[in-house]
Structure formats: C-alpha cells, structure tokens
GUTIKOL-694570 format. One record per atom (N, C-alpha, C): residue in one letter; x, y, z. Coordinates in pm, whole numbers, plus 50000, padded with zeros to 5 digits. Example, Ala and Ser with C-alpha at 12.3 -4.5 7.8 and 13.67 -1.06 7.14 Angstrom:
['A',[51319,49431,50780]];
['A',[51230,49550,50780]];
['A',[51320,49670,50780]];
['S',[51285,49775,50708]];
['S',[51367,49894,50714]];
['S',[51290,50003,50787]];
% end
This chain:
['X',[40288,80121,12658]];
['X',[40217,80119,12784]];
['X',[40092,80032,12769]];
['X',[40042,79943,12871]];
['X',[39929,79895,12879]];
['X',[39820,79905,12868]];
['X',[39755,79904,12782]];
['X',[39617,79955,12804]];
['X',[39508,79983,12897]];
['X',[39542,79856,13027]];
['X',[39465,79919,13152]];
['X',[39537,79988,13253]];
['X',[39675,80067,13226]];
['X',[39776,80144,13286]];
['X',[39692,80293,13244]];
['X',[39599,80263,13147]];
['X',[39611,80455,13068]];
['X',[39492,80476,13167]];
['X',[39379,80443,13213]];
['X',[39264,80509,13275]];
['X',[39375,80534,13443]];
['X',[39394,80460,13501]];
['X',[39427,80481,13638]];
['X',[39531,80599,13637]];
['X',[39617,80598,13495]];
['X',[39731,80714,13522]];
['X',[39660,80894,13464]];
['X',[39590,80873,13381]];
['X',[39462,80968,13406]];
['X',[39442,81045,13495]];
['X',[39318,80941,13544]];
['X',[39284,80942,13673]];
['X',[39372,81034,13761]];
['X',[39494,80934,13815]];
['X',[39589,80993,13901]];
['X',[39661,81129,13865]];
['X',[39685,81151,13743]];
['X',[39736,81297,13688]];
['X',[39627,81413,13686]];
['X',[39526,81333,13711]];
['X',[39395,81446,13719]];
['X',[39380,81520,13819]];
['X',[39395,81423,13925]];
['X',[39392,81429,14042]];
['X',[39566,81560,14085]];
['X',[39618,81494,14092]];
['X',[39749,81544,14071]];
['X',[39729,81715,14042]];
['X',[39707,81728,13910]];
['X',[39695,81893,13851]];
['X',[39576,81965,13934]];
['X',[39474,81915,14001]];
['X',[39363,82014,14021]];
['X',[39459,82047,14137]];
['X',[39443,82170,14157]];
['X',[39522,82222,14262]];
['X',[39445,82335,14356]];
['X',[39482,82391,14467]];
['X',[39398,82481,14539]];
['X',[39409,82589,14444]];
['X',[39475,82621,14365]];
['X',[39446,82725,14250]];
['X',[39355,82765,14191]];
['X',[39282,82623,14173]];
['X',[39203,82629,14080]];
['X',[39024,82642,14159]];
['X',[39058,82639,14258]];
['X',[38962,82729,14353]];
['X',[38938,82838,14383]];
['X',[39092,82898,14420]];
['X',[39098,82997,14412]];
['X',[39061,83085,14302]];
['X',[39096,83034,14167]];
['X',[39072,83095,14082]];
['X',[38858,83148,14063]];
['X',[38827,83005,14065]];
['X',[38683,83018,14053]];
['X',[38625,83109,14164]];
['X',[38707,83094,14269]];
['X',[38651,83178,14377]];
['X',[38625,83307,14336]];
['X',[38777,83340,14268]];
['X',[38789,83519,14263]];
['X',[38666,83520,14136]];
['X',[38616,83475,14010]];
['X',[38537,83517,13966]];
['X',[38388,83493,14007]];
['X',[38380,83436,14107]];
['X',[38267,83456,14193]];
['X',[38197,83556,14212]];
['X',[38322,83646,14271]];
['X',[38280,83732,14386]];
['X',[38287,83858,14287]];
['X',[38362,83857,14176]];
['X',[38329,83940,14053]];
['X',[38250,84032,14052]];
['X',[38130,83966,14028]];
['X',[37987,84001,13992]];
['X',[37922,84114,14134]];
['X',[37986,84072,14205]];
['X',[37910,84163,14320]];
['X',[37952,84285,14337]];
['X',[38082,84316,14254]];
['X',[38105,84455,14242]];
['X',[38088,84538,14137]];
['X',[38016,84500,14063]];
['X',[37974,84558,13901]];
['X',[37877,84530,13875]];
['X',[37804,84612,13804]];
['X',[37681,84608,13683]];
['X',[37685,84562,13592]];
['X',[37667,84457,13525]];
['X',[37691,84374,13377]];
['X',[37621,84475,13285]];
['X',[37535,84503,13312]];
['X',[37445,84580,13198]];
['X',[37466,84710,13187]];
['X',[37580,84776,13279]];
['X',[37651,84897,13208]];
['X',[37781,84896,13141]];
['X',[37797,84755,13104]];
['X',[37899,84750,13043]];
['X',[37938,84717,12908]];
['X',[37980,84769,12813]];
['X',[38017,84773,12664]];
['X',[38146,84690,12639]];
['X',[38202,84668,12524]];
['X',[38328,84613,12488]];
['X',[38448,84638,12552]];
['X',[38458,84815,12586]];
['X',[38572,84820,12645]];
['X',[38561,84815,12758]];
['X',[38480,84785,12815]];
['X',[38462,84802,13005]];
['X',[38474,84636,13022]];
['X',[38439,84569,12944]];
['X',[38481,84380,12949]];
['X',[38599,84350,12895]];
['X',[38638,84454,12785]];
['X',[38779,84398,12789]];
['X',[38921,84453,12891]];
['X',[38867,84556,12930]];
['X',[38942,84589,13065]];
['X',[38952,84523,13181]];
['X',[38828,84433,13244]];
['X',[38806,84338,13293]];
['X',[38883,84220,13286]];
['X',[38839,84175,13165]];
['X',[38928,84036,13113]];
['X',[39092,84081,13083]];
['X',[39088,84175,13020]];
['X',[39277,84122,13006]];
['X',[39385,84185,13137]];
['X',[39279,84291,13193]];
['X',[39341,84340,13323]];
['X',[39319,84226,13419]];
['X',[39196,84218,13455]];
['X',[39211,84092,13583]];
['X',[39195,83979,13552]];
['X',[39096,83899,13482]];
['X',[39066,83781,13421]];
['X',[39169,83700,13393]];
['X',[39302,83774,13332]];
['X',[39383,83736,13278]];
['X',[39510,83689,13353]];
['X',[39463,83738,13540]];
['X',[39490,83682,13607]];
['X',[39509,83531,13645]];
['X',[39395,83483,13601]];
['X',[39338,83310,13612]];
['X',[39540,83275,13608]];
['X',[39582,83274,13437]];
['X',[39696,83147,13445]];
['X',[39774,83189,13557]];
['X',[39828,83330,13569]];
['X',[39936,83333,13679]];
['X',[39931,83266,13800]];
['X',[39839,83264,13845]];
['X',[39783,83200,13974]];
['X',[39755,83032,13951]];
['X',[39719,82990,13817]];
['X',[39708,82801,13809]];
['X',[39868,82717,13752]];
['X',[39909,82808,13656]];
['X',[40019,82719,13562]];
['X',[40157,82691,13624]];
['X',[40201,82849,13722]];
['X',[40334,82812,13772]];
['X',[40399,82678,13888]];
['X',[40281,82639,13953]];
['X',[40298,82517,14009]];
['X',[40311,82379,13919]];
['X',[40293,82383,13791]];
['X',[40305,82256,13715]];
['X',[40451,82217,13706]];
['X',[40527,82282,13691]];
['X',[40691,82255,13667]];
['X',[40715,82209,13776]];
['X',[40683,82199,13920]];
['X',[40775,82140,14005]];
['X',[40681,82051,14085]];
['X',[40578,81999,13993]];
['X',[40531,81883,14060]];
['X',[40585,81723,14079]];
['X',[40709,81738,14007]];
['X',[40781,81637,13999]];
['X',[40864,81629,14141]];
['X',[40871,81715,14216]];
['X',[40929,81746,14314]];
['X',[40849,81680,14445]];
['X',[40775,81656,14388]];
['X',[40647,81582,14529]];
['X',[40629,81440,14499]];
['X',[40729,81412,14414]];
['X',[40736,81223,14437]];
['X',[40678,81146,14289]];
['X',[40592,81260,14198]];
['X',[40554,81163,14112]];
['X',[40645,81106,14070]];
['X',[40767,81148,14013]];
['X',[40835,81100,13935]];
['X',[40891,80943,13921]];
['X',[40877,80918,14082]];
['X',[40939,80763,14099]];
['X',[40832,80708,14040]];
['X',[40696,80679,14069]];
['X',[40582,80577,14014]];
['X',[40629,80604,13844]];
['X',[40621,80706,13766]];
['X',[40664,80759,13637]];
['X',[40725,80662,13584]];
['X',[40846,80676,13686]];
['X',[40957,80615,13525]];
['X',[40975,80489,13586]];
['X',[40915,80419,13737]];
['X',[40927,80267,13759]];
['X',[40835,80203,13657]];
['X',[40702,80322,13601]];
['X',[40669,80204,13497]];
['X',[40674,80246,13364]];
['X',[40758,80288,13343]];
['X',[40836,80367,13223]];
['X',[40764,80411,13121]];
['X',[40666,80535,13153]];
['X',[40602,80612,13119]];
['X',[40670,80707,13053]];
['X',[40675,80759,12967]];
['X',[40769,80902,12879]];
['X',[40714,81013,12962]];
['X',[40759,81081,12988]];
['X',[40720,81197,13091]];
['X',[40691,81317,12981]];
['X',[40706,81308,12871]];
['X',[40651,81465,12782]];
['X',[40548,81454,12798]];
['X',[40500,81344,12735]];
['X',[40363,81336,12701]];
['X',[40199,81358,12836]];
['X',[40310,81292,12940]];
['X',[40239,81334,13072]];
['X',[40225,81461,13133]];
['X',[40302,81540,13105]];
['X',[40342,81708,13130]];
['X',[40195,81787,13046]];
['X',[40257,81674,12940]];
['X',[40139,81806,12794]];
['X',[40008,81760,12882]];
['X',[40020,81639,12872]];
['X',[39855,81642,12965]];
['X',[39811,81718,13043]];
['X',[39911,81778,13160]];
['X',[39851,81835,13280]];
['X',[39834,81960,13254]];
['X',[39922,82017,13128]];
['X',[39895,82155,13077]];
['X',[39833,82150,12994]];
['X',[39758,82034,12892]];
['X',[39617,82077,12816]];
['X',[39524,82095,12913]];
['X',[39507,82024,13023]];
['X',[39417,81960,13127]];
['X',[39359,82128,13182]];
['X',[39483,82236,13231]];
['X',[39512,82320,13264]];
['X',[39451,82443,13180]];
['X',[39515,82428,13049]];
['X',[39435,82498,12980]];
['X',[39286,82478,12968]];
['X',[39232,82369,12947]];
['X',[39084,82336,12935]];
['X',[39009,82406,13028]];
['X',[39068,82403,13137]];
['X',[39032,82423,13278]];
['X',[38995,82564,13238]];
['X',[39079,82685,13230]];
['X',[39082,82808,13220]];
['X',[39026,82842,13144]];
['X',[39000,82782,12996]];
['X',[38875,82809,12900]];
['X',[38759,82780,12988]];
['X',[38711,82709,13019]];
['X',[38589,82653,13032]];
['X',[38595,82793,13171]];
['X',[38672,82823,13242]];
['X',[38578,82917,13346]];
['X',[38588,83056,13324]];
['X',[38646,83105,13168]];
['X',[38646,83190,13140]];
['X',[38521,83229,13046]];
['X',[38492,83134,12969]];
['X',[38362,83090,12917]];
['X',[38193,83076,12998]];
['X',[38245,83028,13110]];
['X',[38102,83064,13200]];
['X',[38124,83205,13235]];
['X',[38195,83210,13305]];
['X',[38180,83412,13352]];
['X',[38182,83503,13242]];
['X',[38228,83511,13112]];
['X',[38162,83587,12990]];
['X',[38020,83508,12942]];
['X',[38002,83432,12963]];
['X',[37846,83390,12906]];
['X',[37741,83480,12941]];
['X',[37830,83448,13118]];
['X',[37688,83498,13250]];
['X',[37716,83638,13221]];
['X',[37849,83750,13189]];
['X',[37845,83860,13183]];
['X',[37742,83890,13107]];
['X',[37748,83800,12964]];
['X',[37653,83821,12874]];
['X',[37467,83826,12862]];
['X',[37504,83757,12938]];
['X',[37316,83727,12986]];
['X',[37276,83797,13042]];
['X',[37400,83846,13174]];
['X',[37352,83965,13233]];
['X',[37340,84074,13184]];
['X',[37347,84088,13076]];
['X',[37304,84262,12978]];
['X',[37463,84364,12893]];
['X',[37592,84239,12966]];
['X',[37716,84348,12903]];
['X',[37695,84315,12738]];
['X',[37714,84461,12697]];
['X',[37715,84438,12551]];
['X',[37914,84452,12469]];
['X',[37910,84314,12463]];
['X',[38043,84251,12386]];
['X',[37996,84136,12312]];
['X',[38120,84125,12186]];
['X',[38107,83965,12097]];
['X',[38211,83883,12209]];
['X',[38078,83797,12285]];
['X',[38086,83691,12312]];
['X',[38236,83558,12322]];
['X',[38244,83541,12215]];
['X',[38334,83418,12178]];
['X',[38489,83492,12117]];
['X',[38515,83606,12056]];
['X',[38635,83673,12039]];
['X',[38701,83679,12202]];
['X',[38619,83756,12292]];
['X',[38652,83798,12410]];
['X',[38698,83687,12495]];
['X',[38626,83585,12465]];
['X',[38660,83472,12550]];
['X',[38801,83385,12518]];
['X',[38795,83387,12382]];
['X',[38934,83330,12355]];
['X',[39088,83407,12362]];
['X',[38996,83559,12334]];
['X',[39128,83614,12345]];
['X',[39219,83670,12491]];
['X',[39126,83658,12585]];
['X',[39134,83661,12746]];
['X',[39157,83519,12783]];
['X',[39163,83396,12742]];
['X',[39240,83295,12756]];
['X',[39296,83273,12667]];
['X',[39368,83323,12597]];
['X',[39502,83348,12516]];
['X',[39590,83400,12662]];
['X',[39562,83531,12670]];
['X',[39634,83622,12751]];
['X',[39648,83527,12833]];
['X',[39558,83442,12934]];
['X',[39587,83368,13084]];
['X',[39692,83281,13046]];
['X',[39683,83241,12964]];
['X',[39731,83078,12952]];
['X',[39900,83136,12883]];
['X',[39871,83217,12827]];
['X',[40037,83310,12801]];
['X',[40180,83358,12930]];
['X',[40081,83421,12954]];
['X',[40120,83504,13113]];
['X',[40141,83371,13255]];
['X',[40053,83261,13228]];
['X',[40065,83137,13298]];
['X',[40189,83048,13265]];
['X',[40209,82998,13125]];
['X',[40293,82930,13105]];
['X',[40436,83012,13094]];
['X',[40447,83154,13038]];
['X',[40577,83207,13101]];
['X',[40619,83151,13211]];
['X',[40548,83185,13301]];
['X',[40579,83166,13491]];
['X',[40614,83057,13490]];
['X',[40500,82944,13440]];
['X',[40541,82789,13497]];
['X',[40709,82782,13399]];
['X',[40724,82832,13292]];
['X',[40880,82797,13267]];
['X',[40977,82884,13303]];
['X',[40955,83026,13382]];
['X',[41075,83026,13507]];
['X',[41070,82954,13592]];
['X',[40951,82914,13678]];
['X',[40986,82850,13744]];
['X',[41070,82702,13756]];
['X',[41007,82644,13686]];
['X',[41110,82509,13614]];
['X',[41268,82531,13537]];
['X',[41282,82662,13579]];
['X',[41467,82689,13475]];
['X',[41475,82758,13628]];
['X',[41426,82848,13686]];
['X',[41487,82829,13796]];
['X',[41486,82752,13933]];
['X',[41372,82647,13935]];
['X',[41363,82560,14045]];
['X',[41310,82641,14179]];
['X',[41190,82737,14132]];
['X',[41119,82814,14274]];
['X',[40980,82857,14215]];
['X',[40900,82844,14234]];
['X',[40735,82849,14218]];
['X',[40726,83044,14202]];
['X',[40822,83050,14327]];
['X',[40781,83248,14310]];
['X',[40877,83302,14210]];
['X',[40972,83235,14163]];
['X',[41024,83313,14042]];
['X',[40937,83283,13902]];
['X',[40859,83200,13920]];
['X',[40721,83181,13796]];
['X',[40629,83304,13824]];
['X',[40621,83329,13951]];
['X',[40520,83450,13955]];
['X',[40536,83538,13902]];
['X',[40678,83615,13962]];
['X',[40732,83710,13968]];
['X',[40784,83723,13807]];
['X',[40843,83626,13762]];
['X',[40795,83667,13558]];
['X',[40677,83674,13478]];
['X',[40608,83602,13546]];
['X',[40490,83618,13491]];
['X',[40446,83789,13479]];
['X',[40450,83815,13612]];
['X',[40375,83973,13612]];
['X',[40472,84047,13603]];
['X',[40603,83991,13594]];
['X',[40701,84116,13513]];
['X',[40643,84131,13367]];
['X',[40607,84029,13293]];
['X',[40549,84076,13149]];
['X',[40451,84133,13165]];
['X',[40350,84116,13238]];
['X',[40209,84178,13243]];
['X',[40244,84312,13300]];
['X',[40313,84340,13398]];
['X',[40344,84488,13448]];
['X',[40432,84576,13299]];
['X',[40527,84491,13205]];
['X',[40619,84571,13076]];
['X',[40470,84588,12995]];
['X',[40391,84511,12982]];
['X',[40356,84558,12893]];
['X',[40192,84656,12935]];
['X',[40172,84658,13056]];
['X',[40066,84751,13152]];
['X',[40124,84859,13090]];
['X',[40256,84905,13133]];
['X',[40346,85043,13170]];
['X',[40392,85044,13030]];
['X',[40400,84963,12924]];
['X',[40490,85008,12778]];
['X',[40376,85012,12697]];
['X',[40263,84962,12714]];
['X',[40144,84900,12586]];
['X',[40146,84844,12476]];
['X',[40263,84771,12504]];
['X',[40343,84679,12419]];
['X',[40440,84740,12349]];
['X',[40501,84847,12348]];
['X',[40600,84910,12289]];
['X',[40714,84811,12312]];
['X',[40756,84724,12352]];
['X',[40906,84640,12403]];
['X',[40822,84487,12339]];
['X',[40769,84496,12315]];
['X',[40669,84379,12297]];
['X',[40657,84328,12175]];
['X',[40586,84394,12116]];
['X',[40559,84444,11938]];
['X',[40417,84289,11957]];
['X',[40479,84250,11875]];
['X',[40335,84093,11850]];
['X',[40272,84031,11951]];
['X',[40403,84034,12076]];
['X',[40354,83956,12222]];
['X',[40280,84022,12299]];
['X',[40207,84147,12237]];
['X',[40106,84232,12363]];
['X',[40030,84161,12422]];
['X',[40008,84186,12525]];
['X',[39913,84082,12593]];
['X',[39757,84152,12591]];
['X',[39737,84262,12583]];
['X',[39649,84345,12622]];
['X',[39570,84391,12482]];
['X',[39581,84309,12366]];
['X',[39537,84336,12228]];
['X',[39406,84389,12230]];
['X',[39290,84323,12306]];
['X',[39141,84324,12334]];
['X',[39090,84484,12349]];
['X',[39215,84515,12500]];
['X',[39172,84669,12476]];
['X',[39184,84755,12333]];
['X',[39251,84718,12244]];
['X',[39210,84848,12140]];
['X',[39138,84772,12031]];
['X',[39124,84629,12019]];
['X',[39005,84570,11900]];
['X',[38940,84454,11951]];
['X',[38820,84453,11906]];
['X',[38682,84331,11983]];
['X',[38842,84216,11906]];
['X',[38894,84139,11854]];
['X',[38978,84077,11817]];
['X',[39088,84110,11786]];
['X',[39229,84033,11835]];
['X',[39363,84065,11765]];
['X',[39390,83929,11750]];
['X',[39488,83962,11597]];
['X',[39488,83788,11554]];
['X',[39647,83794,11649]];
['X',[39728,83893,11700]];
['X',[39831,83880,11726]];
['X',[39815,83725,11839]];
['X',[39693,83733,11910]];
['X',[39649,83637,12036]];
['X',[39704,83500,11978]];
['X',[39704,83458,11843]];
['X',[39762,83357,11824]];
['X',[39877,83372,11781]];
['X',[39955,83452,11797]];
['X',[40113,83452,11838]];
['X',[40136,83373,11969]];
['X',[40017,83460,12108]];
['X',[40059,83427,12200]];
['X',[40013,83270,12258]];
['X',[39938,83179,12180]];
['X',[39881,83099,12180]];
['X',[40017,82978,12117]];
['X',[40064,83017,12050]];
['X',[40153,82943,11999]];
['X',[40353,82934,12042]];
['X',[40315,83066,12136]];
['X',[40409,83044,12198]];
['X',[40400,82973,12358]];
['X',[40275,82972,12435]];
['X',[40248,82943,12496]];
['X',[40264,82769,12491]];
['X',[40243,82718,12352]];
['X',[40233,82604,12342]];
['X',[40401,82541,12304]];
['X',[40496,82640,12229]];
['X',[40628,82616,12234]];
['X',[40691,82601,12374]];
['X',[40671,82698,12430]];
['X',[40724,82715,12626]];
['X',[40708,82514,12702]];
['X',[40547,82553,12641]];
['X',[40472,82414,12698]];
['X',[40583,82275,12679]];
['X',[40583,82295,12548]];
['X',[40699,82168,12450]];
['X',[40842,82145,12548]];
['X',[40897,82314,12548]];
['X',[41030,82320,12612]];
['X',[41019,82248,12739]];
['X',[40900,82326,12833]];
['X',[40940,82229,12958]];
['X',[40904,82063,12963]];
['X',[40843,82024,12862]];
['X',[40831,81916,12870]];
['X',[40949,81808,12820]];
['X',[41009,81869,12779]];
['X',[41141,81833,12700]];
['X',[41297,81811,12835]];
['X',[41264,81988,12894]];
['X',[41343,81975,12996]];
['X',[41318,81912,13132]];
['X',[41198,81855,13151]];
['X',[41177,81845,13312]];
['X',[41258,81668,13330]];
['X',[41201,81516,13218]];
['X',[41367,81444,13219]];
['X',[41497,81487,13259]];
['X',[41524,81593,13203]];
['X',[41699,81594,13256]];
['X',[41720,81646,13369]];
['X',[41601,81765,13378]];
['X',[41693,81787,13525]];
['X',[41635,81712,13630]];
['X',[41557,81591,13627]];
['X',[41558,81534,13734]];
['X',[41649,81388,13741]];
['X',[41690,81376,13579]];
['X',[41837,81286,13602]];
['X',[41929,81317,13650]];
['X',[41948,81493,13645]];
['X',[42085,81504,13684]];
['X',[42138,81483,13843]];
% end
C-alpha cells in the first residue's frame, strides 16, 4: 500500500468505527455519578459497579463492528486492495482503546471523589470484562449476520455467569473483581477476546466473497 493511502484510510476507518455507541456509552457513565456517593464506597461496592454495569460499555460498542462491511466499505477496500484483517484489527484496537480510556476517567474521578479501591487493577480488570462480553457479541453477530444476535450472546454469558458465578465457566468468569481487588484469570479473558478478534478478522473476506 502507498504511503499517502495510510493517513486518509485511518482517517476514514476512524471515522467509520466511532459510532452512536460510543455516546451512548459516555453518556450512561455520566449520569453515573448522580446516583451515588463515591466516598461511601470501598472495593466491593466499585467492583459491583464495574463488572455489573460498567462492564456494560463493550456490549453496547463491539457488536456493530462485524457488519460494517455491510454499509459499502468493502467496495473502496478491496478496489484498492487493502487486506481487510489488518483493517478489522484496527477498528477493534481502536475500540478497545476507546473503552479503556473511558473506563479509566470514571475510576480516576470515582477515585478522587473519595471511593476507596486500587485504582489501576479495577480498571483493567473491568475492561477485560467489557471488551470480553463485547467481542463475544460482535462474533455472533458476524457468524450469524444480525447485530441482535451479538447482543443477545453477549448477555447470555453475562446473565450464565450472574446466575452460575462461574460454575459453567471455570477460568472465563467474568465477574472475578467481585471476590479479589485482582484476578489473573482476566487475562484468560483478554486473550480470548483477542483470538475471537483474529477469527473474525479472518472470516469477514469470505463471507463477503461468497
């Protein structure tokens, strides 16, 4: 590829991934704060927070990535014969970045505001969980070709393992935070999140050859 092809396709994939999601998302931790006390809150009252709702963020940003090919990029793509993995991983590092960074301001500000938790465990391990529970979804949805069957798996895992506490689960709990300030299991789910990632990037070529 050209060298002055890489800023404009950037650019345009940047553009591309920010989605009303990702408003939404910032929105809902907005409005957060106005229903709680930061400064009556300890480890487990933030990690109930974060892996119960927080952990909301991916379900709601990632499952629309699989069928953005469906809205036309694909022709500009491969007329200038761009490899399409590598463009995918982009929009889902892009994605992930995204969800760190606003999971990172709203535990900062929890923090400042008086909740007493470690900081930087909590934050990574509540975007572990998002970005887990997110990229599930975005790869039903892309194996089955519908945005709400990404949802609807997504929070089928988050509801098995609400109602089991990971008993069906074993390593893939999503909810580790509630019983330790850290679980290294989170990089199980970090690394599968990033296998899923691989798969659909692997599969989204064929099925739009076929």
């Amino acid at each position: 590829m050209k060298r002055q092809m890489i800023t404009p396709l950037i650019w345009y994939n940047l553009k591309l991934t920010v989605h009303y999601s990702w408003c939404l998302s910032a929105a809902l931790l907005a409005v957060i704060p106005f229903f709680m006390d930061a400064g009556l809150m300890g480890q487990n009252e933030v990690a109930r927070l974060g892996e119960r709702l927080i952990s909301f963020l991916g379900l709601i940003i990632y499952p629309h990535l699989a069928l953005l090919e469906n809205g036309g990029i694909g022709e500009p793509l491969y007329a200038k014969q761009v490899r399409h993995p590598p463009i995918f991983l982009f929009r889902w590092l892009l994605t992930t970045f995204y969800v760190f960074l606003v999971n990172a301001a709203f535990f900062t500000w929890l923090n400042w505001s008086g909740a007493d938790f470690n900081l930087w465990p909590m934050t990574g391990g509540v975007t572990f969980t998002a970005v887990a529970i997110g990229t599930a979804g975005m790869t039903a949805a892309l194996l089955v070709g519908n945005v709400s069957a990404g949802y609807i798996a997504g929070f089928a895992w988050y509801l098995l393992d609400f109602m089991t506490k990971g008993r069906m689960t074993g390593h893939f709990y999503l909810f580790g935070l509630l019983e330790h300030e850290w679980d290294n299991d989170k990089w199980l789910l970090a690394g599968l999140s990033l296998v899923l990632a691989l798969i659909c990037a692997c599969l989204l070529p064929h099925r739009r050859l076929d």
